[in-house]
Backbone bond lengths (Angstrom), bond angles and torsions (degrees), N, CA, C in turn:
res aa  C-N    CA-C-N  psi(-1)  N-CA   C-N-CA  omega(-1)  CA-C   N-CA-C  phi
1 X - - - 1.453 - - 1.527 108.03 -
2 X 1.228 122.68 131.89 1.467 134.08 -164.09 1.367 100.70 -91.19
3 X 0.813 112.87 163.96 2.059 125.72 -179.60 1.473 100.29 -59.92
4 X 1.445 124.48 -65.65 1.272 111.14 -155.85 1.602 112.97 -84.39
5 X 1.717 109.49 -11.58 1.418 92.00 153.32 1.869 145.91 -88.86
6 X 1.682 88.82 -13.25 1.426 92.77 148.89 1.512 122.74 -68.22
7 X 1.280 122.29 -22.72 1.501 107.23 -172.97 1.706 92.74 -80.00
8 X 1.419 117.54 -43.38 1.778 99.79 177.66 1.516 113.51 -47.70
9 X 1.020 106.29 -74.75 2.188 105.61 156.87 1.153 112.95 11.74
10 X 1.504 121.12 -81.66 1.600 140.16 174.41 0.926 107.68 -62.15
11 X 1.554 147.83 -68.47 1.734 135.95 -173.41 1.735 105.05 -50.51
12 X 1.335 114.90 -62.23 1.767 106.56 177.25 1.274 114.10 -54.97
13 X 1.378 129.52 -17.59 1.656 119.37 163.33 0.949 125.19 -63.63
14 X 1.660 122.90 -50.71 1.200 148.74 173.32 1.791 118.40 -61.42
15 X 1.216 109.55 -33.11 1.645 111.20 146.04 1.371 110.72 -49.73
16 X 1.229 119.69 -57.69 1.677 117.31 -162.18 1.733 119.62 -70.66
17 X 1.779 103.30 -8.38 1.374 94.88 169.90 1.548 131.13 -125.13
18 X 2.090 92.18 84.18 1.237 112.85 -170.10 2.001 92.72 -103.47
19 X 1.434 79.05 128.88 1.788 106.58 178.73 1.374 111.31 -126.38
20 X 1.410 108.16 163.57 1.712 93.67 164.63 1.428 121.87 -76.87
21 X 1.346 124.08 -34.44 1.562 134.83 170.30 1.193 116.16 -46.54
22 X 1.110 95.95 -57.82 1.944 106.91 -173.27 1.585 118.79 -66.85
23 X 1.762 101.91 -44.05 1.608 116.91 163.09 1.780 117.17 -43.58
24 X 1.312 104.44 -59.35 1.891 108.09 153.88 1.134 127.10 -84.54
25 X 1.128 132.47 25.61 1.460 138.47 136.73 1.551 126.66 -87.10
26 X 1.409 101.61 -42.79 1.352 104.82 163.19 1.640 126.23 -74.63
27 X 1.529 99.51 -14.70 2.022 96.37 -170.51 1.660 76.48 -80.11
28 X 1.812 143.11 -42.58 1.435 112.46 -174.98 1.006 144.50 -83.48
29 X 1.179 100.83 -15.00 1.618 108.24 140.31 1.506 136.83 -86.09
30 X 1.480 108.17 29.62 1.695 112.07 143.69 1.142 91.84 -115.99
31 X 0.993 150.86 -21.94 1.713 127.99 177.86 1.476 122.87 -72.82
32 X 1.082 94.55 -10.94 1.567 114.82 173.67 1.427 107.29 -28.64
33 X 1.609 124.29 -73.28 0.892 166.75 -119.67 1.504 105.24 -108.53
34 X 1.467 120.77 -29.99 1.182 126.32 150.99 1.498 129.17 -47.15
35 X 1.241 101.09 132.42 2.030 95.50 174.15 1.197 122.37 74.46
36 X 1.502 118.21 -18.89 1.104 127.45 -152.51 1.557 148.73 92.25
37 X 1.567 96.53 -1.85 1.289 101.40 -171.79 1.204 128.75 -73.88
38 X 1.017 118.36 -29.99 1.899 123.62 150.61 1.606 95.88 -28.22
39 X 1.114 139.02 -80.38 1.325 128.47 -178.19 1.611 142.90 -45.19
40 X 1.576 88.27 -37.24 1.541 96.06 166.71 1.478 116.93 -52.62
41 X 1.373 92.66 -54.02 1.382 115.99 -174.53 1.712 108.88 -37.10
42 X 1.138 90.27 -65.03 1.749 105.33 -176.98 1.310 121.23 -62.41
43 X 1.355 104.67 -24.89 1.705 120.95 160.32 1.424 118.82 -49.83
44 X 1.939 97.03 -63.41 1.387 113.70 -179.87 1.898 109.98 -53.43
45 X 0.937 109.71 -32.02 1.680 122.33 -163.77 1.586 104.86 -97.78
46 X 1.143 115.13 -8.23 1.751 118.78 156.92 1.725 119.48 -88.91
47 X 1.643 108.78 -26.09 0.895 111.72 -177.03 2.119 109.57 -58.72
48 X 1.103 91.00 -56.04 1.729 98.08 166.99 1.386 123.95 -40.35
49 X 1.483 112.38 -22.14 1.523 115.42 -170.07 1.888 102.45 -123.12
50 X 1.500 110.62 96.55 1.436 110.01 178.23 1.597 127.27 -70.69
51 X 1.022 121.14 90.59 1.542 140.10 167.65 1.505 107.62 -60.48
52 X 1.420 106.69 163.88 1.309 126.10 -178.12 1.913 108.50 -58.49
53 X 0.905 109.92 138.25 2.130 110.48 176.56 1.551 89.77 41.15
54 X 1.574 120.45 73.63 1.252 125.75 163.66 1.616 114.75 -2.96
55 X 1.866 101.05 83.60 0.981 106.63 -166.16 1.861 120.90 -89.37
56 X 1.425 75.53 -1.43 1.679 93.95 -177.50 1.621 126.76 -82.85
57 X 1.343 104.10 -33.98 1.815 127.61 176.16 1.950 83.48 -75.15
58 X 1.621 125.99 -52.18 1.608 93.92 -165.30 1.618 97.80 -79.44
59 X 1.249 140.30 6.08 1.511 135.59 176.57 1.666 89.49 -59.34
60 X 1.706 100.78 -73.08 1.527 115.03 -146.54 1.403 96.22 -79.35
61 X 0.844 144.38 -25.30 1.938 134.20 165.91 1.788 113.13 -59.29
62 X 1.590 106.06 -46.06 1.464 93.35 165.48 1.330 127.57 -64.00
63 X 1.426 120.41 -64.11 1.617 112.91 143.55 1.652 129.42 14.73
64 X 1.681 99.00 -83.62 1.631 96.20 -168.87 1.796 94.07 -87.65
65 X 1.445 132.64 -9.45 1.260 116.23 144.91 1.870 132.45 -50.47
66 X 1.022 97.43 -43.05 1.662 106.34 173.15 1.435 112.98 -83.84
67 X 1.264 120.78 2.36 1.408 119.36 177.73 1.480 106.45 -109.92
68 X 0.897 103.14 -36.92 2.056 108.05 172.44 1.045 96.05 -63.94
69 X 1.686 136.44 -71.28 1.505 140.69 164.33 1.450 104.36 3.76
70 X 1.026 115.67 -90.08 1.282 123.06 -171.63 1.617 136.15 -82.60
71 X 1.631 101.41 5.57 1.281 113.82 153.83 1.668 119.59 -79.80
72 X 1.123 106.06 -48.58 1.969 126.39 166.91 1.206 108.90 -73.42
73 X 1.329 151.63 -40.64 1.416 128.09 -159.50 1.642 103.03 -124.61
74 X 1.595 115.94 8.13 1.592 105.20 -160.08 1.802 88.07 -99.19
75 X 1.103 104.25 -20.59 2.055 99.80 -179.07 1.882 103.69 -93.77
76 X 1.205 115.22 2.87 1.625 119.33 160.26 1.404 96.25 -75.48
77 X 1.766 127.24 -82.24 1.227 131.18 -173.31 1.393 102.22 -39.36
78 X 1.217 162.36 -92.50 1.234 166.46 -11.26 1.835 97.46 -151.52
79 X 1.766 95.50 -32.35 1.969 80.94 179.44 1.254 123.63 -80.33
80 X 1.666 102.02 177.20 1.569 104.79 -175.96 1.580 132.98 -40.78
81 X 1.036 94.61 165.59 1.864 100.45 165.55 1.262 138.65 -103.31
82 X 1.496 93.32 11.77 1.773 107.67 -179.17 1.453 93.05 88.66
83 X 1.288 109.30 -166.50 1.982 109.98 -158.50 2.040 103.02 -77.97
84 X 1.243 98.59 -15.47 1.553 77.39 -179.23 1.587 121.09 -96.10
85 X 1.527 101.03 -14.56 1.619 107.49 148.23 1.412 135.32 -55.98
């Protein structure tokens, strides 16, 4: 069996195990990834672990810097381009 037909193997399995648990387990862990919060997160969870030039406080400050960023300034950018937009 060749690689890429074992990997079809595994994706058509993985179709077949739709549950309700797992269905909302998996929609929160793709939302993760939204907004940024996967990062915060990992920010928040470095803060506990002290690294060299407290590398964990500049993780999670850039973070909720790039997340305000683009809560405040991403619906300024967001309008048209005049007719060829």
């Amino acid at each position: 069996m060749d690689l890429q037909a074992l990997e079809l193997s595994f994706l058509l399995h993985l179709q077949e195990l739709h549950t309700p648990v797992l269905d909302g387990i998996m929609t929160v862990i793709t939302h993760l990834g939204d907004g940024g919060v996967l990062f915060i997160a990992m920010g928040v969870l470095m803060l506990f672990f002290p690294g060299p030039e407290r590398w964990g406080w500049r993780f999670f400050c850039r973070c909720l810097v790039d997340f305000w960023w683009e809560i405040c300034f991403s619906r300024i950018w967001r309008r048209g381009r005049g007719p060829a937009g």
